[in-house]
C-alpha positions, -999 to +999 in steps of 0.1 A: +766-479-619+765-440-627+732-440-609+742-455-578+768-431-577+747-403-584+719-416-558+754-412-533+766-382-539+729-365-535+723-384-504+757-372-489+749-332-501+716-339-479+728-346-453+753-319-450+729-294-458+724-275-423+692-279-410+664-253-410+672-230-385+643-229-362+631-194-344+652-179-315+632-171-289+638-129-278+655-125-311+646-087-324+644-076-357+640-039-359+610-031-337+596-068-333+611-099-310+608-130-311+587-152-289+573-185-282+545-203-258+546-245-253+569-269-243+604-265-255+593-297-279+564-283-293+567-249-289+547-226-313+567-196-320+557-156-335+567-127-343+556-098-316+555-063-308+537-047-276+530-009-274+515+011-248+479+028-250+486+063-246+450+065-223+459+042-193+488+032-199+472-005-209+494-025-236+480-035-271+501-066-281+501-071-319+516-110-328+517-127-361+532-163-368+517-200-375+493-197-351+456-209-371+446-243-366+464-255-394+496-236-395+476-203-412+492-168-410+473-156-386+475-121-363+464-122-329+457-087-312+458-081-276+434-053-268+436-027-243+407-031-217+376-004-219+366-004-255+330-007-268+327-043-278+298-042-301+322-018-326+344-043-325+384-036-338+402-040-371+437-031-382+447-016-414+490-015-430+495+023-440+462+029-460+451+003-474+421-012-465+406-028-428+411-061-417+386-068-391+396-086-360+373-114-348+367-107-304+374-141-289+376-131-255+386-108-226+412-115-199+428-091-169+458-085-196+432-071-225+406-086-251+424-115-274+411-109-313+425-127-341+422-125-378+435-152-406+460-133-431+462-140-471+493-138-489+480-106-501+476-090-467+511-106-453+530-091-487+515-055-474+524-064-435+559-072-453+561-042-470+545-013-452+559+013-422+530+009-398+498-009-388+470+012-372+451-013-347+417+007-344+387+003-314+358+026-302+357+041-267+323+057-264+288+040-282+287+070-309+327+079-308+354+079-328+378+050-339+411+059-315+440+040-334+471+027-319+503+028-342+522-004-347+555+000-363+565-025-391+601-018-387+620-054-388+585-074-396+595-091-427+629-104-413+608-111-380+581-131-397+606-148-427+625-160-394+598-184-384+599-207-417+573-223-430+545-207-454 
């Protein structure tokens, strides 16, 4: 008899938890929003934060959520047009060391490159001031870097559940 009672009162607590709040689409957190792509039903949803390339006034759109096949941390990177390709771009949190950004493809809003992220590089996306999303003009050049503030990340990125 204790158990049935028991069995009760856990299923009532459960259903009077409140349910997992899910992301709020244009929510800000710091220096990163909200935003989401899909149907409202199956919407996938990530943390963003778009700054402006100083030469051409081009934007580089840095994104993190869900977003692997499988529901991986991943970042996705929205280049600037005009950069040398066969270089290729990374990103790197304060100084520590490069992740390298796998080119998928180039469209009239910039060149969409994406890298999976371990808990290890999340923890230093969670807890650094800035990313530095680097690319090569000129065959021979330097890297020019593009600041990305971290400001609001980890309360941007914990907002989206899951992993």
């Amino acid at each position: 008899m204790n158990r049935i009672f028991a069995a009760i009162l856990i299923a009532t607590a459960l259903f009077a938890l409140p349910a997992a709040a899910k992301p709020e689409k244009g929510k800000v957190f710091g220096d990163w929003t909200i935003d989401c792509e899909g149907p409202p039903d199956k919407h996938t949803c990530f943390a963003a934060q778009t700054q402006a390339a100083k030469e051409g006034g081009q934007l580089l759109k840095f994104t993190v959520g869900h977003l692997g096949p499988h529901g991986e941390p991943t970042a996705v990177v929205i280049l600037p047009l005009g950069f040398y390709i066969p270089a290729g771009a990374a990103f790197r949190v304060d100084e520590k060391p490069q992740v390298a950004l796998g080119l998928q493809r180039c469209l009239p809003q910039g060149c969409v490159s994406s890298a999976a992220l371990t808990d290890h590089q999340l923890h230093e996306l969670n807890d650094g001031n800035q990313v530095i999303v680097g690319v090569v003009i000129n065959p021979g050049g330097g890297t020019v870097g593009f600041p990305v503030s971290l400001k609001g990340f980890k309360a941007a990125y914990d907002s989206l559940g899951g992993r």
